[in-house]
C-alpha positions, 0 to 999 in steps of 0.5 A: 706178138698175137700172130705168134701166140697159138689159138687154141679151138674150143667147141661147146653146145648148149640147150639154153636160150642165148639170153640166159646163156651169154651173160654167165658166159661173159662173167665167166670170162671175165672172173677168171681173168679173160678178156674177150678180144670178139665176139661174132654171130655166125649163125641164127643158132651159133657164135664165136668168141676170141679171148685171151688169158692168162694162163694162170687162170684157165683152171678157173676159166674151165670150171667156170664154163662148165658152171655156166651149163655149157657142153663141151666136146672131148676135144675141148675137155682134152684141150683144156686139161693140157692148158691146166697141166701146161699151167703146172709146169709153168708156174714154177718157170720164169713165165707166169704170166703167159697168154693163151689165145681162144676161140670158142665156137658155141652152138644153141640147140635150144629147139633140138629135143631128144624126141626129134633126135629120136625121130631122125634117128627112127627112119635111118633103123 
């Protein structure tokens, strides 16, 4: 049944260390509801997570990433409005409980300041 589900690609950024950021990361996927199917390192300064969800929950998934201090891209925030108006639809169809497949990848950008975005930028002017 998993290789028929669609994974839907989610990307986020954030300026938090990752021990302050994993486990309200985690609690935010587990207290709307997902349960996360991996978790993998992929470099020193991001990761990815596979979860799954029931698509009932996903307006409390979204709000809860967005309560852990997680960037999202505007792909992201597109991707989950369409999941939250999908879920609209669907609750008055046969089909309350239907999954949803995400991959979340993360990056850390703790040792990124404004003053070194500033300054790479300064010698492309």
């Amino acid at each position: 049944m998993e290789s028929s589900m669609h994974t839907h690609d989610l990307q986020g950024y954030s300026y938090q260390d990752r021990q302050g950021l994993l486990p309200n990361l985690t609690s935010a996927f587990t207290q709307s509801g997902g349960w996360v199917l991996e978790r993998k390192t992929i470099s020193a300064t991001s990761m990815e997570f596979r979860i799954e969800i029931q698509l009932h929950g996903i307006v409390e998934l979204y709000s809860s990433l967005v309560g852990t201090g997680l960037e999202l891209t505007r792909a992201t925030h597109a991707t989950l409005t369409a999941l939250c108006n999908s879920r609209k639809h669907l609750a008055r169809s046969h089909q309350p409980g239907q999954l949803v497949s995400i991959r979340l990848g993360l990056s850390f950008l703790e040792d990124v300041t404004l003053h070194s975005l500033l300054m790479t930028g300064s010698g492309l002017a």
